[in-house]
N, C-alpha and C positions, 0 to 999 in steps of 0.2 A: 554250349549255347553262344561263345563268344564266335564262332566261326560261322554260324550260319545267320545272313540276315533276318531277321523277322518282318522287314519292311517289304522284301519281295514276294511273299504271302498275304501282304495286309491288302485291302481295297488301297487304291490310290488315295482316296478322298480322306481317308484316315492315316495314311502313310506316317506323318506326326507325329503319329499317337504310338508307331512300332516300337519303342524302345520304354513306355510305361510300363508299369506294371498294372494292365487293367484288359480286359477283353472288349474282342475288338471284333465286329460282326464284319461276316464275309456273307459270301452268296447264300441265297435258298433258305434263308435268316436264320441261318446258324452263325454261330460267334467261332473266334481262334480264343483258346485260353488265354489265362492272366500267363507270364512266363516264370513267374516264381510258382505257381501250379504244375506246369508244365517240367521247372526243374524238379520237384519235390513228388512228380509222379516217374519220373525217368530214374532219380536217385531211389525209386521203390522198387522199380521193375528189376534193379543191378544188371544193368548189359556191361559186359564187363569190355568189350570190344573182343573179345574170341571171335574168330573166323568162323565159327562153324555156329552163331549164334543166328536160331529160326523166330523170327518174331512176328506174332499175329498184332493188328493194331486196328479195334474194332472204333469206326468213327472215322474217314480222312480226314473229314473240313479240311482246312488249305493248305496242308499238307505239310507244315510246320514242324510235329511231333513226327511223321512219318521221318523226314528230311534229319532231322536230329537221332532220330534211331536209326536211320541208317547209315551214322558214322560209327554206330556200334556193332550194328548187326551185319553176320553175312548177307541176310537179304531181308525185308520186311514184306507184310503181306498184307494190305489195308483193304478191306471192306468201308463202302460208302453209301447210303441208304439213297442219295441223291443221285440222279444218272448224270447232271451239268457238272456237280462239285469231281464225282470220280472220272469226267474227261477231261477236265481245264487240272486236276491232278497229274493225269499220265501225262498230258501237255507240259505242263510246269517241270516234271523231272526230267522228260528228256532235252526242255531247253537250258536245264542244268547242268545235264550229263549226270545228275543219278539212274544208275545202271542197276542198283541195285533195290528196288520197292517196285512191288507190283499192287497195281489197284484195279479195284474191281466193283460194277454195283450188284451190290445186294443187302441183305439182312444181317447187317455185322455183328446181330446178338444169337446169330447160329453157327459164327464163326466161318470158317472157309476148312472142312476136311478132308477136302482133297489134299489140299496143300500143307498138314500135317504130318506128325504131329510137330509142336512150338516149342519153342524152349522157354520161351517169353511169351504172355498174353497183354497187350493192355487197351482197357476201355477210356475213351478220351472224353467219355461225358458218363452224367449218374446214373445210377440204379439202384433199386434195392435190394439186388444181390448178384453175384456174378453169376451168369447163368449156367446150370447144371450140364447145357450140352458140350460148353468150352473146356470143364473139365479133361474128358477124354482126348480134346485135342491136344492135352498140353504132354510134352516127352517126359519118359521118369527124369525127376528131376525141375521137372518145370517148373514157372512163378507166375501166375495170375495175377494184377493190380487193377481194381476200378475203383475208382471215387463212390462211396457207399452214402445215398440219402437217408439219414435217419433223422426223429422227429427230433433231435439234439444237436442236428448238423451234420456236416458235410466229412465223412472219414475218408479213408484211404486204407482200403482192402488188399490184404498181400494174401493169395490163397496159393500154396504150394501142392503139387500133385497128389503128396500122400496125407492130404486132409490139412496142416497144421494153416491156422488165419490169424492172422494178427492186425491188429487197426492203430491208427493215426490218427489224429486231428487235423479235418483242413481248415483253412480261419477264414475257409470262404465259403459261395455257394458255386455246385459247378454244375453247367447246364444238363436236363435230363436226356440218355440215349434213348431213340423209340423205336418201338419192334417193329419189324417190318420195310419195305422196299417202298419212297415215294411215291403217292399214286400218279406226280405230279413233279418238273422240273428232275 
């Protein structure tokens, strides 16, 4: 996280606020996470930095967690339910020169099976369960992570291909993912 700014993802007007630990809303009023979320959902996902590492990453917003896994991943693969946020994304990596994340709009709680299967899943906002169809995109072997809403608070879901889940405490609330492609923006 020390190598990628978090200020060149923030709105300008909040720019300041890039190095808090607090969320920070970007376009189409979704927010970027807190970045001790952000490390504490990356530190779940385990990219280890392997070459050959395929990671799904349902959720762009500003591209932030994309950019940060793809200094671990061989490539990332982000679904963004908003069509403005998933073009000012492909904009933003290539005036980075990340080569490696491809973003797309659509319904990122269907995952993208073409471009299967993942070694890595991760959802960048809540649900109340990782959805049943990402399963099958994940490679033997794979790890599933989404922030899980329950009426106790906010976990952090590791679901591994051949069934086994284990949970976390998150000591916050993280914003909820919604099904479906904006009707709108």
């Amino acid at each position: 996280m020390d190598t990628i700014d978090r200020g060149v993802f923030a709105d300008p007007r909040h720019g300041d606020l890039a190095f808090e630990d607090c969320m920070l809303p970007i376009a189409c009023g979704q927010t970027m996470l807190r970045p001790s979320t952000i490390g504490r959902l990356l530190q779940t996902l385990e990219l280890s930095g392997q070459d050959t590492t395929r990671a799904l990453l349902v959720g762009g917003g500003s591209g932030y967690l994309a950019c940060l896994m793809a200094q671990m991943a061989e490539h990332v693969f982000g679904v963004e339910r908003y069509a403005a946020l998933a073009s000012s994304l492909t904009e933003r990596f290539e005036s980075l020169g990340v080569s490696n994340v491809t973003v797309r709009h659509g319904d990122g709680l269907k995952g993208w099976p073409e471009r299967g299967p993942f070694d890595r899943i991760a959802l960048s906002g809540a649900v109340e369960t990782i959805p049943p169809v990402l399963v099958p995109q994940l490679s033997p072997g794979g790890l599933a992570v989404a922030p899980i809403q329950t009426t106790g608070g906010t976990v952090l879901q590791r679901l591994e291909k051949g069934g086994l889940s284990t949970e976390a405490a998150l000591p916050i609330t993280v914003p909820p993912l919604v099904e479906g492609v904006a009707a709108a923006l």
